[in-house]
C-alpha positions in Angstrom: 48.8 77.6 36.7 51.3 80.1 37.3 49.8 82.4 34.9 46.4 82.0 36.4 47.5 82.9 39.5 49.1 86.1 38.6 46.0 87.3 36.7 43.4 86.8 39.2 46.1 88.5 41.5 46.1 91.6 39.1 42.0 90.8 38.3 41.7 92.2 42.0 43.9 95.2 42.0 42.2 96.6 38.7 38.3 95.7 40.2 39.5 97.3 43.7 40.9 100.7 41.4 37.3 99.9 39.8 35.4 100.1 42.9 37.2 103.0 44.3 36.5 104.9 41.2 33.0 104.6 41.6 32.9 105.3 45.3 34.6 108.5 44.6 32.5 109.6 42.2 29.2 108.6 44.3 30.2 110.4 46.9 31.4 113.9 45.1 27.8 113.5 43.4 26.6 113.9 46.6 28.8 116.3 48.0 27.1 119.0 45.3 24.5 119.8 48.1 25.0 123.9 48.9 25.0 122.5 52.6 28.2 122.7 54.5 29.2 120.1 57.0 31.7 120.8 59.7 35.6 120.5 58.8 37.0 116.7 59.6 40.1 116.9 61.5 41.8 113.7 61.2 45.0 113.8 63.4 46.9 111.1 61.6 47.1 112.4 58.4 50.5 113.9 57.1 50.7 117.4 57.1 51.5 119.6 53.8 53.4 122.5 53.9 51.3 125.9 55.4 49.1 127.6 52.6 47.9 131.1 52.8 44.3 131.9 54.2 42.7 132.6 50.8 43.9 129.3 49.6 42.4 127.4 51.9 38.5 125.7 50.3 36.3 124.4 53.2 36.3 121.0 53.1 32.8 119.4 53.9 32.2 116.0 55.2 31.1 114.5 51.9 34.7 115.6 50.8 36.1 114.3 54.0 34.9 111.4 53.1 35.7 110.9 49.7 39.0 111.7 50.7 38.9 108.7 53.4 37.5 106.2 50.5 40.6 107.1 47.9 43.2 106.9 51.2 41.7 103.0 51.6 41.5 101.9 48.1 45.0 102.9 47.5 46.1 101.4 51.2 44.2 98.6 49.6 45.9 98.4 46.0 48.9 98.7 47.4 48.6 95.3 49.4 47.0 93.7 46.5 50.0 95.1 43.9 53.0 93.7 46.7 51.4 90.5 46.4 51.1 90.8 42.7 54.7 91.5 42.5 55.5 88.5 44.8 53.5 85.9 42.3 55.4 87.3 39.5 58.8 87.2 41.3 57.7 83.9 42.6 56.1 82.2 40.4 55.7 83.5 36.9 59.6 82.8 35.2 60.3 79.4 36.4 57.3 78.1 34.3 58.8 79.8 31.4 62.4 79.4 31.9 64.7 76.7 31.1 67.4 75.1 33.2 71.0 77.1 33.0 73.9 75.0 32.4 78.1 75.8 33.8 81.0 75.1 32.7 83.4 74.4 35.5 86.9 75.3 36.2 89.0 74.4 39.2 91.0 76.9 40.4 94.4 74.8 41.3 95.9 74.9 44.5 98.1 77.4 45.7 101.6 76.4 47.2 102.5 77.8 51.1 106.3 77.2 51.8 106.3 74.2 50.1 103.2 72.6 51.0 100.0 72.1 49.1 97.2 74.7 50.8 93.1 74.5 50.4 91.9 77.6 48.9 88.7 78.9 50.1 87.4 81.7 47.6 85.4 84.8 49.2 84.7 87.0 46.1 84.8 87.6 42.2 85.0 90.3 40.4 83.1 91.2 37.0 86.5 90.6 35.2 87.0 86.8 36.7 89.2 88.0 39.6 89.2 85.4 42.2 90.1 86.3 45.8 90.2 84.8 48.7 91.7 82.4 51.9 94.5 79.6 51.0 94.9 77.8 54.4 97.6 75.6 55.3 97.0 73.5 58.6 95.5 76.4 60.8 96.6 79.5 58.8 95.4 81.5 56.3 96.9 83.4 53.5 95.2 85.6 51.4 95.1 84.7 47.7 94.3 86.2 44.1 93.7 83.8 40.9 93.6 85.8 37.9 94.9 84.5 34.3 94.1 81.0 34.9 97.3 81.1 38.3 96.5 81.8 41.9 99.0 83.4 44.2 99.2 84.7 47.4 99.3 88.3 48.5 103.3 88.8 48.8 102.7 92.2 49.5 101.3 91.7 53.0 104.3 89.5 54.1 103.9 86.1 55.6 101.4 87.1 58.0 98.0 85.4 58.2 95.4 87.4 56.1 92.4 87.1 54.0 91.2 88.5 50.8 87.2 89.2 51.5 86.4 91.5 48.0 88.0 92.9 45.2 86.6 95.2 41.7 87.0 95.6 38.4 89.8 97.2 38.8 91.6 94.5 40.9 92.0 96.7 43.8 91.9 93.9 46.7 90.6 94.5 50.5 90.5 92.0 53.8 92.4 91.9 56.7 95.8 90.6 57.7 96.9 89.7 61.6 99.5 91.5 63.6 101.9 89.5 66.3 99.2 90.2 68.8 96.5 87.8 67.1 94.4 91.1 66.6 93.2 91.7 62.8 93.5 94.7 61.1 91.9 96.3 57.8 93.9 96.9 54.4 93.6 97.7 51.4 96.0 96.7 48.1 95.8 98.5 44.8 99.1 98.5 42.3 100.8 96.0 44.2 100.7 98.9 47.3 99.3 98.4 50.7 97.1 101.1 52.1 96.9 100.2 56.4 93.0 101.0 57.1 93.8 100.6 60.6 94.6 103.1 63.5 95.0 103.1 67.4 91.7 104.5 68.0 90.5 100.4 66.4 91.4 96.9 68.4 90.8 95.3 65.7 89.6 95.8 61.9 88.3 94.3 59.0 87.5 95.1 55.4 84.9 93.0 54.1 84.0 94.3 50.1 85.1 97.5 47.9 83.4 99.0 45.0 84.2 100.5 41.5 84.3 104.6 43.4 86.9 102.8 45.7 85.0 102.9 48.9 85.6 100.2 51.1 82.8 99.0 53.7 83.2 96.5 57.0 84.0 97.0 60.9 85.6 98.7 63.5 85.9 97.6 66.8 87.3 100.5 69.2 88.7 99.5 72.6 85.9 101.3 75.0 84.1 97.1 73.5 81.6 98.7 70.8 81.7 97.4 67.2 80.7 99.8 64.1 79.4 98.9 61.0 81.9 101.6 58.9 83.3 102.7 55.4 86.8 104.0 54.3 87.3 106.4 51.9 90.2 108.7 50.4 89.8 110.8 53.7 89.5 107.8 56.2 87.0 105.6 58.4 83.5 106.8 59.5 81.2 104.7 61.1 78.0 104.2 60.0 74.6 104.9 62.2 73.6 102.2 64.1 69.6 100.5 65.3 71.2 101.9 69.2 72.9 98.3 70.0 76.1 99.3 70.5 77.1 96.8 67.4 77.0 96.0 63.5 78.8 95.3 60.4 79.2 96.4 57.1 79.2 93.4 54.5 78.4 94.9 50.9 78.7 98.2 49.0 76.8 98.7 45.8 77.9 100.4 42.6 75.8 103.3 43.8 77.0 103.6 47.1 74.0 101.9 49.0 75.7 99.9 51.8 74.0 96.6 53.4 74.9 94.6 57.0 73.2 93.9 60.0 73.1 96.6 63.4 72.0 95.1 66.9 68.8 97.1 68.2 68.2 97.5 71.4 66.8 94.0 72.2 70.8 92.8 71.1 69.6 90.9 68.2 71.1 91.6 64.6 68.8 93.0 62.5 69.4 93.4 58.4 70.0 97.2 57.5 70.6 99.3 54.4 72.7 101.8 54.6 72.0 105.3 52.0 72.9 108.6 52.1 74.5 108.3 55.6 70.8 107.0 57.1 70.0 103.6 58.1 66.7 101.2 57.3 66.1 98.3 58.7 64.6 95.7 56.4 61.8 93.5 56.9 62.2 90.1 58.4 60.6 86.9 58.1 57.1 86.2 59.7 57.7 85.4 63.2 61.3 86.0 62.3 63.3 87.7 65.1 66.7 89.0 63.4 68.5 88.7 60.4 71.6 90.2 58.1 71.7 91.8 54.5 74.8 90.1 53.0 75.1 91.7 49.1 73.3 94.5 47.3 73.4 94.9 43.6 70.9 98.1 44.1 68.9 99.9 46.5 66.0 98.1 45.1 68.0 94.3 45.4 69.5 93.1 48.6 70.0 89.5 49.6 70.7 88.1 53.0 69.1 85.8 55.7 66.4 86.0 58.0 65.5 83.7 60.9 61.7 82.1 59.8 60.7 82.0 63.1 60.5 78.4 63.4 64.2 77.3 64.5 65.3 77.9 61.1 67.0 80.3 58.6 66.1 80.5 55.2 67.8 82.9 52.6 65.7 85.9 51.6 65.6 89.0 49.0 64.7 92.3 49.7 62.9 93.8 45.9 62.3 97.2 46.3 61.7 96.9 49.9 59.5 93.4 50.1 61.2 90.4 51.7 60.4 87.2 49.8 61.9 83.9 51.4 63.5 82.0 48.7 63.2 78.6 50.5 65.6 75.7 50.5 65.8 72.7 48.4 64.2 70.2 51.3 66.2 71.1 54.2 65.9 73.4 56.8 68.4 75.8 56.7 69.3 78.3 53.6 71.3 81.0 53.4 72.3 83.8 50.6 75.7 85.5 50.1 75.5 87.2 46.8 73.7 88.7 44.5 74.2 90.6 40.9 72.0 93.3 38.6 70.3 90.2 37.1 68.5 89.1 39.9 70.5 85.8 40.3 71.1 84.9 43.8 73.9 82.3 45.2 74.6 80.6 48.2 73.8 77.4 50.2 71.2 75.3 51.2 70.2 72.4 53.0 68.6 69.5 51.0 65.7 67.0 52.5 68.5 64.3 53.1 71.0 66.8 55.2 73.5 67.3 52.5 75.0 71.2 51.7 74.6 71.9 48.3 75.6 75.3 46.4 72.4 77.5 44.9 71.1 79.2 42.2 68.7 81.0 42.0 67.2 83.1 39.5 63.5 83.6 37.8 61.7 82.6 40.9 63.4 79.1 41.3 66.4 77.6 43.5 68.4 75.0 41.6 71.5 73.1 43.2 74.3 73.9 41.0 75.2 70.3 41.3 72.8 69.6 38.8 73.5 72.1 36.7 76.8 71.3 35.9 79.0 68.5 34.0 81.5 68.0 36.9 83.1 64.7 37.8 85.6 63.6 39.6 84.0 63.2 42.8 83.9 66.9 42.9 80.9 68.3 45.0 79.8 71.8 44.9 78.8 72.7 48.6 78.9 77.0 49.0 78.6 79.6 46.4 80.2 82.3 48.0 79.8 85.4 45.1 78.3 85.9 41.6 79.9 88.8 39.2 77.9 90.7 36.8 78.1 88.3 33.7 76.7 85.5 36.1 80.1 83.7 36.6 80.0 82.1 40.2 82.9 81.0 42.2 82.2 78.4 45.0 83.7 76.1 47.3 83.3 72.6 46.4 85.0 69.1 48.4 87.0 66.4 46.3 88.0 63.3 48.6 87.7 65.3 51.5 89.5 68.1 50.7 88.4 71.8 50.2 88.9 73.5 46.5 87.8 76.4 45.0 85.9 76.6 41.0 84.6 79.3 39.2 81.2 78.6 37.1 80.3 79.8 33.6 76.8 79.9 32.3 76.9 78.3 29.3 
């Protein structure tokens, strides 16, 4: 069924190119008459660079015309090949594809002056760095599990913190709190703290970091406006903004395309992309009203959430500029977090009973990683908070009431 429906889809787009052709040809046919019509001036078209007087050809309304005809059929085509593009996203692999399996390992908990903490992971890295939030009671103290042992970040003190991303080359970023209760930005490589924070900033955060070293996340300053910014060897610079007064930075990609959300001037958070220092807003859900981009993997794959327009909010992808909602498995309520080079998406969802299960998806299909997996011990996967590049996943999962973190292996 799937296959049918992607060739009728691409039946269309090669019988509209078909029909255009022809029109095209009709109509120059007829534009061999030695009588000149008047020149069309069409106001809306885009305007190419000045040419000389002898290069300009009269153009004559038969021309004109054709002109119009090609400008529709490839309007037309273009629909037709987004929709095309959305069956085959949608619809074509998971008909083909076969169930992936994980292995699962549960990252142990983390000691915090002598008492047992709940560690709740935030990001891994392509190498099986683990980072994250160990909280004891009502604090939090930013963690690392690498070789098989999770610690905490003794470099930043006993201070609350959090550890939000980290690379390949374990350099580790988040945000730690002063005396004040205000949270500031840092950044650790080598076992060194690097203090993204100055007085200009209230409060800071750095949210993910890339292979290059550039760091993305917020700013607030103390005139009340928050930035969407990135840090590099040189320092902070905020990022353009919708004209809100507010946004956030969540993900950098390898290639330096940044993604978040940036209030426009109707205050609601709308999902950007960031790319050579100018901002795009994305697309949004129909009858959707805001939204955020939470992970980018490349300019051309974005994930992040959009409201449906219905009183709910369902995860979504942006492929090369086309949102496609990726549903939920029954419930109401999705939303993505992560996303690598692959295509696989992770996150959480709602089910049709009101549980919060853990996602994957990947060749047009959402799974509950619940299912996917061989886990027992009352262990129950409910957020999938980052995938790496070899597909490894680390989530947050409850055992007996209590909040543990496990990485997942495709197998």
């Amino acid at each position: 069924m799937h296959e049918g429906i992607i060739a009728v889809a691409i039946l269309i787009a090669v019988s509209a190119s078909a029909i255009g052709l022809a029109a095209v040809l009709f109509l120059r046919r007829r534009d061999t008459s030695p009588h000149m019509e008047p020149t069309l001036q069409i106001s809306d078209r885009p305007r190419r660079p000045a040419r000389s007087a002898s290069a300009e050809k009269p153009r004559t309304g038969q021309a004109a015309s054709v002109a119009l005809v090609a400008t529709a059929i490839h309007s037309f085509n273009a629909h037709i090949a987004c929709y095309a593009a959305s069956a085959c996203i949608l619809l074509a692999p998971a008909g083909c594809s076969k169930s992936p399996h994980y292995s699962v390992t549960e990252i142990r908990t983390v000691e915090v002056n002598g008492y047992q903490a709940e560690l709740h992971p935030a990001a891994i890295s392509s190498n099986g760095a683990v980072v994250g939030k160990a909280r004891l009671t009502l604090t939090d103290f930013a963690f690392v599990w690498k070789s098989g042992k999770p610690e905490i970040l003794s470099a930043l003190g006993r201070v609350e913190s959090g550890a939000e991303g980290v690379n390949e080359h374990g350099d580790i970023v988040g945000w730690f709190s002063s005396s004040m209760g205000a949270c500031y930005a840092y950044a650790l490589r080598d076992g060194k703290v690097r203090f993204l924070h100055n007085s200009r900033h209230s409060s800071s955060s750095a949210n993910a970091i890339n292979g290059e070293g550039l760091i993305v996340g917020t700013v607030e300053y103390r005139r009340g406006s928050t930035d969407a910014c990135y840090w590099d060897s040189e320092g902070v610079h905020p990022l353009p903004s919708l004209g809100g007064g507010r946004g956030c930075a969540w993900d950098i990609g390898p290639n330096g395309v940044i993604v978040g959300w940036s209030n426009g001037k109707t205050g609601k958070s709308m999902p950007v992309r960031w790319q050579q220092g100018k901002i795009k807003k994305l697309p949004l859900l129909p009858g959707g009203s805001w939204g955020e981009a939470r992970a980018v993997a490349s300019a051309d794959l974005i994930v992040g959430i959009s409201d449906a327009g219905t009183g709910s909010i369902h995860a979504v992808l942006w492929r090369s500029g086309t949102i496609v909602d990726l549903g939920t498995l029954g419930g109401k309520n999705s939303f993505a977090q992560a996303v690598n080079a692959k295509g696989q998406v992770v996150g959480w969802t709602e089910t049709e009973d009101g549980r919060e299960v853990a996602f994957v998806w990947q060749r047009g299909k959402m799974y509950d990683l619940n299912q996917l997996t061989s886990i027992s011990g009352g262990i129950v996967l409910h957020r999938a908070r980052d995938v790496n590049a070899s597909g490894s996943i680390v989530a947050e999962a409850a055992r007996n009431g209590a909040t543990i973190a496990c990485v997942l292996d495709q197998t």
